[in-house]
C-alpha positions as CSV (number, residue, x, y, z in Angstrom):
1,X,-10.3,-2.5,-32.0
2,X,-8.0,-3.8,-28.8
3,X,-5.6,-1.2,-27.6
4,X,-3.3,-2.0,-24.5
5,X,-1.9,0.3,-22.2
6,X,0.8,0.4,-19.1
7,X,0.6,1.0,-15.9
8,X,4.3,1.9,-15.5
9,X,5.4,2.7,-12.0
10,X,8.1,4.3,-10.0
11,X,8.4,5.0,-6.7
12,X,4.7,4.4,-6.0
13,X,3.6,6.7,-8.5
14,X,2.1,5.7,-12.0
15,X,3.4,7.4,-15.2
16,X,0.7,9.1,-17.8
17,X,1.5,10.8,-20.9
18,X,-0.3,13.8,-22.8
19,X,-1.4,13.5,-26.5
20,X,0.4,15.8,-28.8
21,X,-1.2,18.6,-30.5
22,X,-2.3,16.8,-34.0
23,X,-2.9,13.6,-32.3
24,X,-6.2,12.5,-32.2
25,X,-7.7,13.2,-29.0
26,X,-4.9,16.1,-28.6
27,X,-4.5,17.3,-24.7
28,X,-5.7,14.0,-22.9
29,X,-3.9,12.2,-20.9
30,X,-3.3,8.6,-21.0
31,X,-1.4,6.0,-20.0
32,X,0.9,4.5,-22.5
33,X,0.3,2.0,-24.8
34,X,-1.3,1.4,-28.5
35,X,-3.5,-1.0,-31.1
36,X,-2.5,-5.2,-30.9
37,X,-2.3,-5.7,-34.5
38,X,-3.5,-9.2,-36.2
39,X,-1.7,-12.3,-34.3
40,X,-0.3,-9.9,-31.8
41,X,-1.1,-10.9,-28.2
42,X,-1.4,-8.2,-25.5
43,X,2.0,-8.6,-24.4
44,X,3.8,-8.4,-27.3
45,X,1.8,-5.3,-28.8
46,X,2.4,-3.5,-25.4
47,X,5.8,-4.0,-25.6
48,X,6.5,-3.2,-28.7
49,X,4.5,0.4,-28.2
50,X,6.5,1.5,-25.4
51,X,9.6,0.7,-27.3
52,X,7.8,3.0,-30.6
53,X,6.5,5.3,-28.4
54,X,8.5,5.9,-25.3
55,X,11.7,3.9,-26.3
56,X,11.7,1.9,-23.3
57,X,11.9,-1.8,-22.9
58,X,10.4,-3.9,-20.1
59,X,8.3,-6.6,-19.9
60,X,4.3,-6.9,-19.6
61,X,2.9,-8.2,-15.8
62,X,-0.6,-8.5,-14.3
63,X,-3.8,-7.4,-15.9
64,X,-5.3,-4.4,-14.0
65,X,-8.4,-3.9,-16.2
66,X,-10.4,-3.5,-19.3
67,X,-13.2,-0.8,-20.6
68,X,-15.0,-0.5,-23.7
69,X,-15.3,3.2,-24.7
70,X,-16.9,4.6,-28.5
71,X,-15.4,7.6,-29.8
72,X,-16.3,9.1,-32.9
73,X,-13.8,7.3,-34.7
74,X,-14.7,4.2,-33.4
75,X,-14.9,2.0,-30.6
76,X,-11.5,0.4,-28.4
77,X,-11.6,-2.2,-25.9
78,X,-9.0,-0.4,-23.9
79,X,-7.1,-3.2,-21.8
80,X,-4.5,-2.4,-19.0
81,X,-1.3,-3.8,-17.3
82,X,1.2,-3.4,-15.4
83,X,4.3,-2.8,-17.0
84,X,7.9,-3.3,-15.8
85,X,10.1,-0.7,-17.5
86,X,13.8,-2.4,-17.6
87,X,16.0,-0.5,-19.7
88,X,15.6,3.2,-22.4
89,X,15.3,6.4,-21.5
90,X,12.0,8.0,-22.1
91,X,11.4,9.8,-25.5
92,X,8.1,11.4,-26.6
93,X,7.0,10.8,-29.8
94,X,3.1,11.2,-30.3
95,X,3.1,12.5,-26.7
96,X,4.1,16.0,-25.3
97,X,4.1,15.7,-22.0
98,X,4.8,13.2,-19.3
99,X,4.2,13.0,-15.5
100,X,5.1,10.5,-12.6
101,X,1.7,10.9,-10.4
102,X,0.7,9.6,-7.3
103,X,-2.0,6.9,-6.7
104,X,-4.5,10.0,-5.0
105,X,-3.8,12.1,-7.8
106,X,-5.3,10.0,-11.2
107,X,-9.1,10.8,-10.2
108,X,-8.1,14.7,-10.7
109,X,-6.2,14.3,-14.7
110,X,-8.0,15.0,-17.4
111,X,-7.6,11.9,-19.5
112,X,-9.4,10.6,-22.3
113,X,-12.8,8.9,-21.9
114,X,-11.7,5.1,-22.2
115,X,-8.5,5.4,-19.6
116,X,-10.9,7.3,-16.9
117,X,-12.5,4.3,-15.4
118,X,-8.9,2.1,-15.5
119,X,-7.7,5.3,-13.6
120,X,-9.3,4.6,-10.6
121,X,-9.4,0.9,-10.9
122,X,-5.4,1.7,-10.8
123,X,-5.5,4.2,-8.1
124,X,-7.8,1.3,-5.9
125,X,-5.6,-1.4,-6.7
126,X,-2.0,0.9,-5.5
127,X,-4.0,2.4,-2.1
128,X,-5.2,-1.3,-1.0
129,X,-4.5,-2.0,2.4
130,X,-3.3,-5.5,3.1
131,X,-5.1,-7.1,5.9
Protein backbone atom coordinates (compact mmCIF):
# COMPACT_ATOMS: atom_id res chain seq x y z
CA UNK A 1 0.00 0.00 0.00
CA UNK A 2 1.41 3.75 -0.91
CA UNK A 3 0.74 6.28 1.75
CA UNK A 4 2.04 9.92 1.28
CA UNK A 5 2.88 12.30 3.77
CA UNK A 6 3.88 16.25 4.13
CA UNK A 7 6.53 17.91 5.05
CA UNK A 8 4.69 21.19 5.97
CA UNK A 9 6.80 23.96 7.10
CA UNK A 10 6.80 27.32 8.85
CA UNK A 11 9.22 29.31 9.97
CA UNK A 12 12.01 26.71 9.49
CA UNK A 13 10.30 24.26 11.48
CA UNK A 14 8.46 21.11 10.14
CA UNK A 15 4.87 20.28 11.46
CA UNK A 16 4.13 16.56 12.93
CA UNK A 17 0.94 15.36 14.22
CA UNK A 18 0.12 12.60 17.04
CA UNK A 19 -2.26 9.60 16.37
CA UNK A 20 -5.34 9.76 18.36
CA UNK A 21 -6.14 7.35 20.96
CA UNK A 22 -8.21 4.48 18.82
CA UNK A 23 -6.18 5.14 15.90
CA UNK A 24 -4.04 2.52 14.82
CA UNK A 25 -0.64 3.06 15.95
CA UNK A 26 -2.19 5.45 18.80
CA UNK A 27 0.59 7.93 20.42
CA UNK A 28 3.10 8.13 17.31
CA UNK A 29 3.89 10.80 15.78
CA UNK A 30 3.88 11.43 12.11
CA UNK A 31 3.88 13.69 9.60
CA UNK A 32 0.62 14.19 7.87
CA UNK A 33 -0.67 12.55 5.13
CA UNK A 34 -2.69 9.14 4.11
CA UNK A 35 -3.31 5.98 1.48
CA UNK A 36 -3.32 7.12 -2.63
CA UNK A 37 -6.33 5.25 -3.54
CA UNK A 38 -6.64 3.57 -7.17
CA UNK A 39 -5.83 6.25 -10.07
CA UNK A 40 -4.80 8.74 -7.48
CA UNK A 41 -1.30 10.13 -8.08
CA UNK A 42 0.79 11.28 -5.09
CA UNK A 43 -0.21 14.67 -5.44
CA UNK A 44 -3.60 14.52 -5.57
CA UNK A 45 -4.03 11.83 -2.65
CA UNK A 46 -1.79 14.19 -0.48
CA UNK A 47 -3.85 16.93 -1.03
CA UNK A 48 -6.80 15.72 -0.56
CA UNK A 49 -5.69 14.20 3.05
CA UNK A 50 -4.61 17.31 4.41
CA UNK A 51 -7.86 18.82 3.40
CA UNK A 52 -9.74 15.46 5.32
CA UNK A 53 -7.39 15.49 7.84
CA UNK A 54 -6.14 18.83 8.81
CA UNK A 55 -8.59 21.02 6.65
CA UNK A 56 -5.84 22.83 4.93
CA UNK A 57 -5.28 23.38 1.38
CA UNK A 58 -1.90 23.83 -0.41
CA UNK A 59 -0.31 22.39 -2.99
CA UNK A 60 2.23 19.26 -3.27
CA UNK A 61 6.28 20.27 -4.12
CA UNK A 62 9.49 18.30 -4.13
CA UNK A 63 9.93 14.68 -3.12
CA UNK A 64 11.99 14.38 0.08
CA UNK A 65 11.91 10.50 0.31
CA UNK A 66 10.45 7.18 0.42
CA UNK A 67 10.73 3.99 3.03
CA UNK A 68 9.15 0.70 3.06
CA UNK A 69 8.19 -0.23 6.61
CA UNK A 70 5.83 -3.78 7.61
CA UNK A 71 3.56 -3.43 10.44
CA UNK A 72 1.42 -6.01 11.62
CA UNK A 73 -1.22 -4.89 9.50
CA UNK A 74 0.60 -4.79 6.60
CA UNK A 75 3.24 -3.22 4.79
CA UNK A 76 3.31 0.93 3.39
CA UNK A 77 5.68 2.35 1.05
CA UNK A 78 5.57 5.55 3.02
CA UNK A 79 6.52 8.43 0.41
CA UNK A 80 7.27 12.18 1.49
CA UNK A 81 7.02 15.78 0.16
CA UNK A 82 7.09 18.91 0.72
CA UNK A 83 3.97 20.55 1.14
CA UNK A 84 2.93 24.22 0.68
CA UNK A 85 0.01 24.89 3.05
CA UNK A 86 -1.96 27.98 1.25
CA UNK A 87 -5.17 28.49 2.90
CA UNK A 88 -7.49 26.51 6.28
CA UNK A 89 -6.88 26.60 9.54
CA UNK A 90 -5.67 23.42 11.17
CA UNK A 91 -8.36 20.91 12.55
CA UNK A 92 -7.46 17.51 14.08
CA UNK A 93 -9.41 14.84 13.20
CA UNK A 94 -7.68 11.37 13.62
CA UNK A 95 -4.85 13.28 15.33
CA UNK A 96 -4.61 14.72 18.90
CA UNK A 97 -1.90 16.65 18.94
CA UNK A 98 0.16 18.90 16.73
CA UNK A 99 3.56 20.53 17.01
CA UNK A 100 5.74 22.97 14.80
CA UNK A 101 9.41 21.46 15.57
CA UNK A 102 12.64 22.40 14.60
CA UNK A 103 14.99 20.69 12.06
CA UNK A 104 17.39 19.46 15.34
CA UNK A 105 14.52 18.36 17.14
CA UNK A 106 12.88 15.26 14.70
CA UNK A 107 15.70 12.64 15.65
CA UNK A 108 14.34 13.04 19.42
CA UNK A 109 10.01 12.33 18.57
CA UNK A 110 8.73 9.31 19.02
CA UNK A 111 7.12 8.62 15.71
CA UNK A 112 6.03 5.61 14.13
CA UNK A 113 8.43 3.11 12.50
CA UNK A 114 7.97 4.04 8.67
CA UNK A 115 8.24 8.07 9.24
CA UNK A 116 11.59 7.55 11.49
CA UNK A 117 14.09 7.24 8.64
CA UNK A 118 12.21 10.28 6.37
CA UNK A 119 12.72 12.20 9.78
CA UNK A 120 16.13 12.56 9.44
CA UNK A 121 16.32 12.53 5.76
CA UNK A 122 14.08 15.84 6.43
CA UNK A 123 16.07 17.14 9.27
CA UNK A 124 19.45 16.64 6.68
CA UNK A 125 17.89 18.11 3.87
CA UNK A 126 16.54 21.61 6.23
CA UNK A 127 20.29 21.84 8.08
CA UNK A 128 22.29 21.70 4.57
CA UNK A 129 24.70 24.19 4.26
CA UNK A 130 24.92 25.75 0.79
CA UNK A 131 28.38 25.94 -0.45
Amino acid sequence: MTVVAAAVERDGRVLVVRRAPGQKMEGKWEFPGGKVEPGEGDGAALERELMEELGIRGVTGGFVGENSFSYDFGTINLKLYRFEWRSGEITLSVHDRMAWLSPEALPGVDFAPADMPLAERLRARMTETPC
